[in-house]
C-alpha positions in Angstrom: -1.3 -106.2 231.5 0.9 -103.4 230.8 0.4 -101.4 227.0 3.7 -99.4 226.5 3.9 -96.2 224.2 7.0 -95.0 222.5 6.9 -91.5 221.2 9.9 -88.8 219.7 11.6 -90.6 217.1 12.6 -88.6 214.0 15.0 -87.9 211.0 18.1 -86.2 212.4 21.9 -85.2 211.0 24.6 -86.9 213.0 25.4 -84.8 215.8 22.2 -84.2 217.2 20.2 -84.9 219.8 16.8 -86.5 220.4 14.9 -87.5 223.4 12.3 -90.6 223.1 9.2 -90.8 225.8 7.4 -94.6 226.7 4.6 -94.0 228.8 2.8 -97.2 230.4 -0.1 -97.7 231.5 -1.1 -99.8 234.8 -0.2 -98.9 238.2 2.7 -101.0 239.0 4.8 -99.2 236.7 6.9 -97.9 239.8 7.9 -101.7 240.3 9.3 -102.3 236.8 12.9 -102.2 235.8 12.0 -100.5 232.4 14.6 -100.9 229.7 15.4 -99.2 225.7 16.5 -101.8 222.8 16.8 -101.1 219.5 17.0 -103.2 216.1 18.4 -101.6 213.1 17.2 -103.4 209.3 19.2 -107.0 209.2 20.4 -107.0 212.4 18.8 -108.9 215.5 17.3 -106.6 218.6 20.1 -105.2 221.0 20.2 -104.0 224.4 20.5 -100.0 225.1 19.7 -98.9 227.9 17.9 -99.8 231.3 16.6 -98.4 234.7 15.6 -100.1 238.1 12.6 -99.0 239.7 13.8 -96.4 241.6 16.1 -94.8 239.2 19.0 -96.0 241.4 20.4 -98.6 239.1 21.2 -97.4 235.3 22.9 -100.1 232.9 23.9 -99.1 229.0 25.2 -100.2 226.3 29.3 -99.6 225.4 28.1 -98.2 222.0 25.9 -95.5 224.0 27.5 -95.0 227.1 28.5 -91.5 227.6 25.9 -90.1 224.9 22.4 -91.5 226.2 21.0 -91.1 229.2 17.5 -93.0 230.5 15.8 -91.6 233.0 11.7 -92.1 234.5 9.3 -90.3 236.2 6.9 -92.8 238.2 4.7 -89.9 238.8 4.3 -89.9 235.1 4.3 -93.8 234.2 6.7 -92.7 231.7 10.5 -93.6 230.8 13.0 -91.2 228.5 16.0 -91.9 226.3 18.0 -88.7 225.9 20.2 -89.7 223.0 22.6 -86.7 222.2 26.0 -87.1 220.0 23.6 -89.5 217.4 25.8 -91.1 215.0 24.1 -93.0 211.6 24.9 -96.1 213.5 22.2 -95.6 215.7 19.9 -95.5 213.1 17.1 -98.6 214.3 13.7 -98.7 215.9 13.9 -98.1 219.2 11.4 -100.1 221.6 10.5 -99.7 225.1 10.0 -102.9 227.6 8.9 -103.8 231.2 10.6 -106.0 233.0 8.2 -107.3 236.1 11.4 -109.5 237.8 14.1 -107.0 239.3 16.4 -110.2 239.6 16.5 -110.9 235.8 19.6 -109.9 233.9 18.8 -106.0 232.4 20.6 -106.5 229.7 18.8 -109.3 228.1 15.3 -109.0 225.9 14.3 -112.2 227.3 13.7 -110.7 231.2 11.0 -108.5 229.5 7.6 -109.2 229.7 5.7 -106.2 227.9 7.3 -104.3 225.1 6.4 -101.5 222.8 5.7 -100.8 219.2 8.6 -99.1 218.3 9.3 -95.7 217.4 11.8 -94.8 214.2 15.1 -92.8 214.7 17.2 -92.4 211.4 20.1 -90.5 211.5 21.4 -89.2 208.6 25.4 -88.7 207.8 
């Protein structure tokens, strides 16, 4: 089992920056391809941003590309999303998730196994 931890969401203007944490527990969490998605009010959950286990392999999103950055620190169990440039369109909760299968598409929620509770960014115009 694997209990992911989102934390550093906030209330922002457009234009600034924020920088969400996930930490995970278990010790395989060096093995996981660990991704961000996000799911704004009425909308259905979309892919941001993922990593591969070694931090070798980074995948995003057109809409982020060039203003987000993930990043991990297996030392730490832990996986960022440095959002800077935040538009209101970003506005959504943003939710960790592990994927345990490094062949599965990154991009899709369904290679997943283990996801977060969410954590809140709203970003105000």
């Amino acid at each position: 089992q694997v209990q992911l931890v989102e934390s550093g969401g906030g209330l922002v203007q457009a234009g600034a920056s924020l920088k969400l944490s996930c930490a995970a527990s278990g010790r395989a969490f060096s093995r996981y391809v660990m991704g961000w998605f996000r799911q704004a009010p009425g909308k259905e959950r979309e892919f941001v941003a993922a990593i591969s286990w070694s931090g070798g392999s980074l995948y995003y999103a057109d809409s982020v590309k060039g203003r987000f950055t993930i990043s991990r620190d297996n030392a730490k169990s832990t996986v960022y999303l440095q959002m800077n440039s935040l538009k209101p369109e970003d506005t959504a909760v943003y939710y960790c998730a592990a994927n345990t299968n490094s062949r599965r598409a990154p991009e899709s929620s369904s290679s997943y196994e283990y996801w977060g509770q969410g954590t809140q960014v709203t970003v105000s115009s």
